[in-house]
C-alpha positions as a Python dict, from the first residue, in 0.01 Angstrom:
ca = {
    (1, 'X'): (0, 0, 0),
    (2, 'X'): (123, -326, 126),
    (3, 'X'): (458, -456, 307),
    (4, 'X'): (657, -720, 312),
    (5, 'X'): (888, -844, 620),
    (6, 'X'): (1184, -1064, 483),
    (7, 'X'): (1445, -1255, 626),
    (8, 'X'): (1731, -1426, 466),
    (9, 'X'): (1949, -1719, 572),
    (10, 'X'): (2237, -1787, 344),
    (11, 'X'): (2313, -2168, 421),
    (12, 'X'): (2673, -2314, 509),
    (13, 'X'): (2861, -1992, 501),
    (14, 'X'): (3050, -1782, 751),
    (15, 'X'): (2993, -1524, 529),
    (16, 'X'): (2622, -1480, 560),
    (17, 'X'): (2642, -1159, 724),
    (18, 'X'): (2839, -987, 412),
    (19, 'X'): (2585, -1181, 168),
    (20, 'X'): (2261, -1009, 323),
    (21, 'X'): (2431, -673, 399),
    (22, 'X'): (2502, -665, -35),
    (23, 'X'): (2145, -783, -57),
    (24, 'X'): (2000, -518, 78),
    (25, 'X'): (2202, -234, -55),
    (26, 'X'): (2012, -331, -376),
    (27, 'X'): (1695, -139, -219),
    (28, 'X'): (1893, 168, -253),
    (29, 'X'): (1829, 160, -622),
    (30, 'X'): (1433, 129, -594),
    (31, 'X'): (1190, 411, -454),
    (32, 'X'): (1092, 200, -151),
    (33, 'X'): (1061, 242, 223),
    (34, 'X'): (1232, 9, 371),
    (35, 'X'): (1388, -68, 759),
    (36, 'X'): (1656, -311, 852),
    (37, 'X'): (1674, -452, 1164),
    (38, 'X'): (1849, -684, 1338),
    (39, 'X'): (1618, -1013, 1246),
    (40, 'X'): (1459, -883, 916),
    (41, 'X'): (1404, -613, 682),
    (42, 'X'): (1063, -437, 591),
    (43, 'X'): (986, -312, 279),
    (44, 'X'): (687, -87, 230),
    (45, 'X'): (525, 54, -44),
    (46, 'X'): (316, 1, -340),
    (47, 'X'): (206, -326, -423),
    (48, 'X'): (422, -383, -750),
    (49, 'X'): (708, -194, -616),
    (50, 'X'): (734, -426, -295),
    (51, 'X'): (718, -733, -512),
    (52, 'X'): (963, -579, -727),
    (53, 'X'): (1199, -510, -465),
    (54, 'X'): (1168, -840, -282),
    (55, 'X'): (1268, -1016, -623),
    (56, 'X'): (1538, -785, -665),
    (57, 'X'): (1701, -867, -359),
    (58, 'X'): (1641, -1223, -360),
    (59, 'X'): (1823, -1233, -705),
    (60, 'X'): (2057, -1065, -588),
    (61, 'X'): (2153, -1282, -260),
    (62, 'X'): (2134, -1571, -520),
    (63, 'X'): (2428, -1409, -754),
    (64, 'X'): (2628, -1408, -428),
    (65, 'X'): (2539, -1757, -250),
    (66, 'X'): (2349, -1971, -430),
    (67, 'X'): (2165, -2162, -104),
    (68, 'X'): (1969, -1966, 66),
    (69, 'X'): (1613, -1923, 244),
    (70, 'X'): (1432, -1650, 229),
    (71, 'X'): (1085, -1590, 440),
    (72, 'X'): (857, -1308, 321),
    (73, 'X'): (575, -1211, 543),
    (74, 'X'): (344, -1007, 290),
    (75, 'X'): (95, -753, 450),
    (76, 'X'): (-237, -548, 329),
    (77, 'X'): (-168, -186, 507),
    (78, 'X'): (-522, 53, 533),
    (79, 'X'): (-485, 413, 532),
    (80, 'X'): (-745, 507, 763),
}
């Protein structure tokens, strides 16, 4: 199992809010744990499915605003 902490920036709109909001509603379509907070999102789950998802929403954001960062903190979790 792995996650992944993301954070998106769409760059030079006042619409950025709207952008990452869609973005994320794309995770509703993929059997994924994932948390939204304020700051970022994480996404946890198996390691193709996380990838998966992160790619997903990143194309997405892109078919809305076509600058944007996104930051993707990827992390081993152990089951112990």
């Amino acid at each position: 199992m792995i996650q992944c902490q993301i954070s998106a920036y769409p760059l030079g709109t006042e619409k950025y809010k709207d952008i990452i909001n869609e973005s994320i509603e794309v995770l509703n379509q993929i059997p994924i744990s994932y948390t939204v907070s304020t700051m970022s999102t994480l996404i946890k789950g198996d390691k193709d499915t996380v990838f998966s998802a992160v790619r997903t929403l990143f194309d997405k954001a892109l078919t809305l605003h076509p600058e944007l960062i996104l930051i993707a903190t990827y992390t081993s979790v152990c089951s112990k």
